[in-house]
Structure formats: structure tokens, C-alpha cells
N, C-alpha and C positions, 0 to 999 in steps of 0.2 A: 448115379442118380437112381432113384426107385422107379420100377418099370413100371408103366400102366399113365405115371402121371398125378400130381400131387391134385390137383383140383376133382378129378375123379375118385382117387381115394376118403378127400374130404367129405363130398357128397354121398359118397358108400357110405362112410359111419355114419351121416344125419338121417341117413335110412333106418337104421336102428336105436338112435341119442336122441333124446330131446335137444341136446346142447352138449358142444367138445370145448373142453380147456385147452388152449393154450398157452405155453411158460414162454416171457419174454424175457431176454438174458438181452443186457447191455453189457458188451464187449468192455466199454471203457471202466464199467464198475467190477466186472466180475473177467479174473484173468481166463487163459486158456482152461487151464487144469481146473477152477473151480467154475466154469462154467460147463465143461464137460460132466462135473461130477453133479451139480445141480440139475442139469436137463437129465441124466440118467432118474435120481432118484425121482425126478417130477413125473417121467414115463414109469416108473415103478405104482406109482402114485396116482394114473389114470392120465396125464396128459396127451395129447392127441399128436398134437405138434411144438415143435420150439421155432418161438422169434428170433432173431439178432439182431439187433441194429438200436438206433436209438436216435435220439433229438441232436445230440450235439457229438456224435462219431465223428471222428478226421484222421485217426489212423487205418489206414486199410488194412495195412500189416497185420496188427492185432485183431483185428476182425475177423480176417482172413484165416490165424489162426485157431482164433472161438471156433469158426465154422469148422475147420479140420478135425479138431479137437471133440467137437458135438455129436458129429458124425458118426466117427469111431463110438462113440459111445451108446450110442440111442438107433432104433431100430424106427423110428418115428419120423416125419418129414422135418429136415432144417430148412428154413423159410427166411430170408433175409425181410426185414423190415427197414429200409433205411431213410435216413431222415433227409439225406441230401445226395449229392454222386460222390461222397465220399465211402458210401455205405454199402453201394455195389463191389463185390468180392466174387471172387469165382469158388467154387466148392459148396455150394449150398444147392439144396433139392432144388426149389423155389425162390422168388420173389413176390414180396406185395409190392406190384406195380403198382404207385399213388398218384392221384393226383391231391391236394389238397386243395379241396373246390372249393372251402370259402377263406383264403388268402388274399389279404391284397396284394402282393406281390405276384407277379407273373412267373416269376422265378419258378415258385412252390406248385404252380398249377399245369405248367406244360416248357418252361426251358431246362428244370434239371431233366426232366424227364429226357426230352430229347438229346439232352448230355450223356444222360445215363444209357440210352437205349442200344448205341453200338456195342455196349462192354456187356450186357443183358443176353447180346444175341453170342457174341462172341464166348463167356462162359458156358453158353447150354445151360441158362436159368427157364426155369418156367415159368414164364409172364401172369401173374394173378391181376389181371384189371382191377384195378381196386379205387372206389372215390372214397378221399380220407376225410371223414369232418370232424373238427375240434370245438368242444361243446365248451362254454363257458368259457373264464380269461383266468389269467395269474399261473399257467402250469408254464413246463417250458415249452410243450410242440406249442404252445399259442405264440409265447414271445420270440423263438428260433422261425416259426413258417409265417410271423407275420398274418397273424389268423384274425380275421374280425367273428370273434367264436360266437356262436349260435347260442342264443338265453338257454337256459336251463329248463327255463317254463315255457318253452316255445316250438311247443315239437312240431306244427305244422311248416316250420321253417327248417326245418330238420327234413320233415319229409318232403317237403318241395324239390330240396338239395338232392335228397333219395331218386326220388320220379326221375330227373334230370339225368342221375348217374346211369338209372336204368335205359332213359329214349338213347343215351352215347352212348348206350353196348358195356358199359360195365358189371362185369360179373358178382362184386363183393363192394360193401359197404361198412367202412370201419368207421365206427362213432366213437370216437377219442375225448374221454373226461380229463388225460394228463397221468401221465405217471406220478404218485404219489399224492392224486387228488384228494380233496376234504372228501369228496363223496363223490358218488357213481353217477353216470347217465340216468335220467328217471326212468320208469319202466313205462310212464304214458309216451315218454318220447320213442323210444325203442319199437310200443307197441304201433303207432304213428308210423315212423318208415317202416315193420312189417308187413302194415297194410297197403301201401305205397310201393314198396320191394320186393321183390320175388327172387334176387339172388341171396349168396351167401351175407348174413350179417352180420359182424363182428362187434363186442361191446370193450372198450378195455378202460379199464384208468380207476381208483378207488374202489376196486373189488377185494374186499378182506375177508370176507365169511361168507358160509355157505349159504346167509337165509340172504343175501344181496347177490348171488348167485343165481338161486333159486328162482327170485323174483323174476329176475333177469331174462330168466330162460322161459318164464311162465308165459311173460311179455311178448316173447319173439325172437329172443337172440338165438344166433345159430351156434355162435362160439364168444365164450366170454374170454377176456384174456388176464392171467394175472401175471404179475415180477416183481415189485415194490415188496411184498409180501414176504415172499421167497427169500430175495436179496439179502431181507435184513436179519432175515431169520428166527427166532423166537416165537419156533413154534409153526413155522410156515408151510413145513410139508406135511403136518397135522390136519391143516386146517385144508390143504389142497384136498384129501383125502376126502372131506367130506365135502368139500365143494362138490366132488364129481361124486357122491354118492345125491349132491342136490339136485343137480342136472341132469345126470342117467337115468338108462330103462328107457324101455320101447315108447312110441311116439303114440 
């Protein structure tokens, strides 16, 4: 595990970034070997950190060995993202520990968690408190967490959800447009729970170029996240490249 502690490294680089990329790698689309080679070249490329995990993981096995696999390769935090307790693996730096606060399921909001949290302590993961919200309908964290997603045009309901994550002691707040969204979280929303949030804020879902990065970060994001991008390739570690030439440079 890296010394010192993944959360505190985080907050080191916001010290000198406007905004960090991180590459999210779904175990189930991208094997061992070419998830290991994609998170290298995304750390070549200015990434901060790699995600793993995904909306619909249910092999551990493979996951397990993305994570092994990433490690070796990258000098950069692995960070489990997972979407259920099938997603929890041991061998990764970190976890975003989520709750998906606006779920109608109870499931999504505090019993995988409690499922999950003996195998959390038992790996020697480090806990990232994280409240997860999914913006808008139709991707699949909406239709897998049972999300009644937040309007697009309704950042004050965004940032309510925010304030709320902050009074329960959560450190990080990920605003989720969907992997493979039409389009991004807005930046009025973004900018909305900045002003609301004072922890880590993460943006992910329909981020494909640097000026929707840019914006991004302009707004308030702490870390934008991409992988869709990536995945399909054409062209995608190009385009990471200036991503973090959007987002970089002193604060």
C-alpha cells in the first residue's frame, strides 16, 4: 500500500492542480493485461489516480486480478470504485467508500455498505467516505443503484444532497452523469455543490475533451474522471493529454 495514505496524497496534489484526472478501468471490459497497460500509459499521460470497479462487476476474481495487474504497473493510487459488494477485492491502495444518497433502494445507501465493510477492514483498504450522486436517468449506475437521478437543471438539489453528505462527515462527493453519457454534469451544477462542499469533489460520466474539462474544473471540480474515452480508444490518450494540460498549473 503507499505510505502516507491515499487521501492525503490527493489533497497534496490539489495543493498545486487546479483539478486531477482520474482513469476509470472497468475490470469486466478491459482484461488484466490491457487494463494494466492502459492505466500505465494514462499515468504517462498525467493521470493522478486509476478507478476499478464498475456498475455491473460480479466477478471478484477478475477484478482482483485488474487490481494486481495495475499495481505492478503504475506508481499512482489504485482506488476500488465499486458498484455493489461484489466489487470489494483486496490489493488496491484505496476504496471510494459510497453511499448512493439518492437511491430508492436502501440497498445502494447503507446495506451493501455494511456488507461490504468487514472485507474493507479485513484487506487494509483505505476508506474514502464518499456520497455518490447520479445526475440525470438512462445510464446504467441509474438503472443498476435504482437512482431517482437528480435533473440536470437542478443543481440546488444536487447541492442540498452535497450539504447533507458534508453535516454526515463525508469527505468526497462524486457527481455521476453515467459512464458513456450524452453529456457531462453542468458546471452551474458542479459550481452549486462547490459552494455547498468543502470536501473532495469528483465529476465523472461524458467527459471527452479538454474544453469540457476545462469548464469543469473552472466550476469547481476537484477531479474529473474519464474511461469510456479511453476504453474505446481512437485517439483517447491524445485527448487525455490535453485534458490535464486543461486542468493543470498552480491554483
Amino acid at each position: 500500500m503507499l505510505k502516507g495514505g491515499v487521501e492525503a496524497r490527493i489533497r497534496s496534489e490539489l495543493e498545486g492542480k487546479k483539478t486531477l484526472i482520474f482513469v476509470l478501468v472497468d475490470s469486466e471490459v478491459s482484461g488484466a493485461d490491457a487494463a494494466a497497460d492502459l492505466a500505465a500509459r494514462a499515468e504517462k499521460r498525467g493521470a493522478s489516480a486509476v478507478l476499478v470497479g464498475g456498475s455491473t462487476v460480479t466477478d471478484q476474481a477478475e477484478t482482483a486480478g485488474a487490481v494486481r495487474s495495475i499495481r505492478g504497473a503504475v506508481g499512482i493510487p489504485t482506488i476500488l470504485f465499486p458498484g455493489n459488494v461484489a466489487g470489494v477485492v483486496p490489493g488496491a491502495d484505496a476504496i471510494l467508500f459510497t453511499s448512493l444518497m439518492n437511491s430508492e433502494h436502501p440497498h445502494f445507501i447503507t446495506q451493501a455498505q455494511a456488507l461490504g465493510a468487514p472485507s474493507v477492514l479485513r484487506y487494509g483498504l483505505e476508506a474514502l467516505p464518499t456520497a455518490y450522486l447520479v445526475i440525470g436517468e438512462g445510464t446504467t449506475a441509474w438503472f443498476v443503484g435504482s437512482a431517482r437521478g437528480i435533473p440536470r437543471d437542478k443543481p440546488k438539489i444536487a447541492a442540498a444532497y452535497s450539504l447533507a453528505a458534508r453535516f454526515l462527515g463525508m469527505r468526497f462527493v462524486y457527481l455521476e452523469a453515467g459512464s458513456g453519457a450524452a453529456a457531462s454534469v453542468r458546471p452551474e451544477m458542479v459550481a452549486a455543490v462547490r459552494a455547498a462542499f468543502d470536501g473532495v469533489l469528483i465529476v465523472g460520466g461524458g467527459i471527452r475533451d479538454a474544453a469540457t474539462a476545462g469548464r469543469l474544473s473552472k466550476a469547481g471540480a476537484d477531479v474529473v474522471v474519464v474511461g469510456t474515452m479511453l476504453e474505446a480508444g481512437r485517439g483517447g490518450m491524445a485527448r487525455l493529454s490535453a485534458m490535464a494540460k486543461a486542468v493543470g498549473g498552480a491554483r
